[in-house]
C-alpha positions in Angstrom: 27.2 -69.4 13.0 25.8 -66.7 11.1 27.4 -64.3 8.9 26.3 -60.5 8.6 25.2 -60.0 4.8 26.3 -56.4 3.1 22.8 -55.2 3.4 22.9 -55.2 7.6 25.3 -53.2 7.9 24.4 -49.7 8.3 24.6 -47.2 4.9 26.6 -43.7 5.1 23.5 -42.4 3.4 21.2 -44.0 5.9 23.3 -42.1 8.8 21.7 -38.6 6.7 20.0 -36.5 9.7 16.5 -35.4 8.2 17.8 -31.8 8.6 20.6 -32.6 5.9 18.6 -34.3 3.9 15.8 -31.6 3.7 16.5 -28.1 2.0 16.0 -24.7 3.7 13.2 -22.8 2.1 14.9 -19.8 0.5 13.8 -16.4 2.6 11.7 -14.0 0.6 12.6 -10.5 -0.1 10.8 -7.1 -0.8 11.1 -4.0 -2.6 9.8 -0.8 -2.7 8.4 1.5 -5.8 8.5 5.2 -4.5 6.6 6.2 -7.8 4.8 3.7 -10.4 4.6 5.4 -13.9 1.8 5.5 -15.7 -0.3 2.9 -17.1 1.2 0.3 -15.0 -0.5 -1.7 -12.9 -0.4 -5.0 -10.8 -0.4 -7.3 -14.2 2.2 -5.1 -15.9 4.3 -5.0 -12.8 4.1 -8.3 -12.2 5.4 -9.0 -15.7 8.6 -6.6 -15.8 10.0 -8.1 -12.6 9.4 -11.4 -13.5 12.1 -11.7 -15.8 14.4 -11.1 -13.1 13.0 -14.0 -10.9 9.9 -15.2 -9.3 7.5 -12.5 -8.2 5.0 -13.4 -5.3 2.7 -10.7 -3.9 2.2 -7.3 -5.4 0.5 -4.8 -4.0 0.2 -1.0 -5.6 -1.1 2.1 -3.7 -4.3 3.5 -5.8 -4.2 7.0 -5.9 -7.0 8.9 -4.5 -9.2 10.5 -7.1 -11.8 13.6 -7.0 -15.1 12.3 -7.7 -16.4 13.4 -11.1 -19.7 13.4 -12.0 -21.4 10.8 -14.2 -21.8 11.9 -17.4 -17.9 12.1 -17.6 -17.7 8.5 -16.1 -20.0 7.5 -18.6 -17.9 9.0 -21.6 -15.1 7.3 -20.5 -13.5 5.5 -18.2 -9.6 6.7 -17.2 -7.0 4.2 -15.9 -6.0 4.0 -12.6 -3.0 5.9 -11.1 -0.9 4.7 -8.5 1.2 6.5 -5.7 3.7 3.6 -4.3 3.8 -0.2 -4.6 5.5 -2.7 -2.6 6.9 -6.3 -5.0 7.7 -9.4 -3.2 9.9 -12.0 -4.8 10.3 -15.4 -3.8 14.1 -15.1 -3.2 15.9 -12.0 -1.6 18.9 -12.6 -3.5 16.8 -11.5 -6.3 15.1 -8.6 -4.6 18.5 -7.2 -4.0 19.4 -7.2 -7.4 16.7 -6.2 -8.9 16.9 -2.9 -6.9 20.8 -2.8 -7.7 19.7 -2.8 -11.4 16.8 -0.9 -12.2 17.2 1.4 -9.2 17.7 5.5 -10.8 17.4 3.8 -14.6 14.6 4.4 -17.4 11.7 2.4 -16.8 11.4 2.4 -20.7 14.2 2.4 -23.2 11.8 3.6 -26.5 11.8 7.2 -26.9 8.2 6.7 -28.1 7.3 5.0 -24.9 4.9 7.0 -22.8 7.1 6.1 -19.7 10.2 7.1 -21.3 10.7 10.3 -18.8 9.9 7.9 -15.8 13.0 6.2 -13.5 12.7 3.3 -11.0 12.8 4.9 -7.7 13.2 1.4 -5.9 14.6 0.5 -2.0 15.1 -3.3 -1.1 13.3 -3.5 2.1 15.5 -5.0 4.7 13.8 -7.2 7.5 10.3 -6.2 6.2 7.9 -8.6 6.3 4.5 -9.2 4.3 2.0 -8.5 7.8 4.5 -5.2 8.3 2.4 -3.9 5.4 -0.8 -5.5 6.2 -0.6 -3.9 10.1 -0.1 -0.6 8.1 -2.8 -0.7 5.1 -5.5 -1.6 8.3 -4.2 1.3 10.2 -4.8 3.4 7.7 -8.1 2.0 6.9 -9.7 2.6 10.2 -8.0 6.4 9.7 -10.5 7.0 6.8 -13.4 5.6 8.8 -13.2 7.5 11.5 -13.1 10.2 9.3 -16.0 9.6 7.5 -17.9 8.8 10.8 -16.8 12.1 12.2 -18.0 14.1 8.6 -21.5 12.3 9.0 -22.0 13.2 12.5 -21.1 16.8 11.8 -23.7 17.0 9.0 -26.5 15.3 10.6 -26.0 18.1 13.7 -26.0 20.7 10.8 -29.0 19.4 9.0 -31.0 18.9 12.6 -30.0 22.9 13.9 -30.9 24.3 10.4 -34.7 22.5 10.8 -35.4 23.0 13.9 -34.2 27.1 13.3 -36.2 27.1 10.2 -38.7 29.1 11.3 -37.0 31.6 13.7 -37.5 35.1 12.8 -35.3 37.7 11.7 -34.5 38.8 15.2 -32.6 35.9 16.1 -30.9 35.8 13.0 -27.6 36.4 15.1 -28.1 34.6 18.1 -28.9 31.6 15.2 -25.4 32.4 13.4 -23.3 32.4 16.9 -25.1 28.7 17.8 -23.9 27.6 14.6 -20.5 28.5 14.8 -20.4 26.7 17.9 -21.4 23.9 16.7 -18.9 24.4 13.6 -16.3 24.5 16.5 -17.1 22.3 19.1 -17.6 19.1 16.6 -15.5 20.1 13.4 -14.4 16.8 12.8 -10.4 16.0 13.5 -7.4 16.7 11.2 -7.1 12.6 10.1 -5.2 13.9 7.1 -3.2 15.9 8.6 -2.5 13.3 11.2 -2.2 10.6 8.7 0.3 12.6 6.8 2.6 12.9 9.5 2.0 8.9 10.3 3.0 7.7 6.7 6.3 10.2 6.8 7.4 8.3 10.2 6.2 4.8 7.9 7.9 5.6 5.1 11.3 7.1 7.0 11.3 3.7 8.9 11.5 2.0 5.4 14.3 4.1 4.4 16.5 4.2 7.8 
């Protein structure tokens, strides 16, 4: 006869299903800046919110700037200004309270500071995923090409009318006027900014809804 030895019989931690024994991954959450002050950028960001918890992606909105010419680059170079910024952070408990925190408060607490007149304007981002923003920074993209595609077409049909009406006289100086008005007309490129514009309002309202 054999006897059944302590180590047979079955554990209660052997009876563990895998799905107890292995932890949920903690969803992420996401915030948004409505306004970075100046002289921050994705470094400095990165560092103010990371006392609050860990910090994952961070992505800031660069402001679009007026081309200068280059002697004034060459004097020196400006820092860059941002419009809007999104901050990811590993946990969304942490996401929440960060924007319960800082939200309508001074981003700096020196007088001296140069962002002392600047507030946090920040919105946790419910349900808003990482490819949410990605989907809307490539749409936007392909906005500003087709732009620039329809600016270059327009001046090449410019530059082409004024050389081959180089040498018209005087005579047809208004029949030469009317042609290129119509061409003015006809292939203006199309209000992307305009249309943009209205695009980022319904973007930005869908954040805030």
């Amino acid at each position: 006869m054999t006897q059944e030895s302590d180590n047979d019989k079955p554990s209660s931690s052997d009876s563990l299903t895998t799905k107890d024994k292995v932890k949920k991954t903690p969803k992420r959450g996401i915030i948004y800046l409505s306004t970075i002050p100046p002289y921050m950028n994705v470094s400095k960001i990165r560092e103010v919110f990371s006392e609050f918890g860990t910090v994952g992606r961070v992505y800031l909105q660069l402001a679009e700037v007026e081309s200068k010419s280059t002697e004034k680059k060459k004097k020196r170079n400006p820092a860059q200004k941002y419009t809007e910024g999104w901050v990811e952070f590993e946990r969304k408990s942490v996401a929440k309270r960060v924007t319960t925190l800082l939200n309508n408060t001074h981003v700096s607490n020196r007088k001296r500071s140069k962002q002392y007149d600047y507030m946090w304007n920040i919105k946790y981002l419910s349900n808003f995923k990482w490819t949410h923003l990605h989907e809307r920074l490539a749409y936007e993209k392909a906005a500003r090409r087709q732009k620039l595609r329809a600016e270059i077409q327009l001046a090449k049909k410019k530059t082409n009318f004024f050389s081959s009406n180089l040498n018209k006289g005087k005579k047809n100086q208004t029949f030469v006027n009317k042609e290129f008005e119509n061409i003015t007309k006809d292939d203006a490129p199309m209000d992307v900014d305009k249309n943009k514009n209205e695009d980022r309002k319904e973007f930005l309202q869908s954040l805030f809804s």
